[in-house]
C-alpha positions in Angstrom: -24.8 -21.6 -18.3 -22.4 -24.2 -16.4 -19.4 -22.1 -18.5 -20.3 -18.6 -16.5 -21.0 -19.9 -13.5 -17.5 -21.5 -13.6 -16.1 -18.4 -14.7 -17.4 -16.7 -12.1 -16.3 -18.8 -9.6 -12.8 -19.0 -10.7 -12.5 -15.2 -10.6 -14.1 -14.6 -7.0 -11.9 -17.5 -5.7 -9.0 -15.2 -7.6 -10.2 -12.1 -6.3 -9.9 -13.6 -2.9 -6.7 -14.8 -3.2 -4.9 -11.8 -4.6 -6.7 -9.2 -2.7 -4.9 -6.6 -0.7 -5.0 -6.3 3.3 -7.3 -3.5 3.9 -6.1 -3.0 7.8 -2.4 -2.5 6.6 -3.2 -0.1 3.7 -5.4 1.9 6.3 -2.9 2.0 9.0 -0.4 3.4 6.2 -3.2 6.0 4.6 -4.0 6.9 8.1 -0.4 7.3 9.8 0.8 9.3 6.1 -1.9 11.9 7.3 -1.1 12.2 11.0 0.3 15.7 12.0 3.8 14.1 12.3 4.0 13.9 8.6 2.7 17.6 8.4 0.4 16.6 6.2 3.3 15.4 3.7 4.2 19.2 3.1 7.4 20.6 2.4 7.4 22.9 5.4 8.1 20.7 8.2 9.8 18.5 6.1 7.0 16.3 5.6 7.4 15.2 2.5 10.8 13.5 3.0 9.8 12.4 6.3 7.1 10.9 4.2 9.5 9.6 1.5 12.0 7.8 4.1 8.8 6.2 6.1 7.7 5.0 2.6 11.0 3.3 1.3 11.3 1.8 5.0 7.8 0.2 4.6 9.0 -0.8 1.3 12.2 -2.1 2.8 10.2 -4.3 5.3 8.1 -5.4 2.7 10.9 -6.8 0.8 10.3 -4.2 -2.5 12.6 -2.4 -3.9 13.0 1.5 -3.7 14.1 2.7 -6.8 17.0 4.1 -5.8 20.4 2.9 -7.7 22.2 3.7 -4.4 
């Protein structure tokens, strides 16, 4: 019983630790569906407006975009 109590403990302290910032990935979700990404369509050119706001957030973020420019 002492075994899976540790267990458990151990892997909420983890899932603390490692968990993602849920006011960032809303601001994102929410500004990707604002009317000035037109709905990340390829009418207004949403979709690459889309694309370059993503690989800037990944730029800021320190990722890399994929890109073998």
């Amino acid at each position: 019983m002492k075994r899976v109590f540790f267990i458990l403990l151990l892997a909420s302290i983890a899932a603390l630790a490692f968990s993602q910032n849920l006011d960032y990935a809303r601001d994102i979700i929410q500004k990707l569906s604002s009317a000035e990404f037109s709905g990340r369509g390829y009418v207004d050119n949403g979709d690459k407006i889309s694309a370059e706001y993503i690989a800037s957030e990944y730029k800021n973020l320190g990722l890399l975009t994929g890109n073998k420019k």
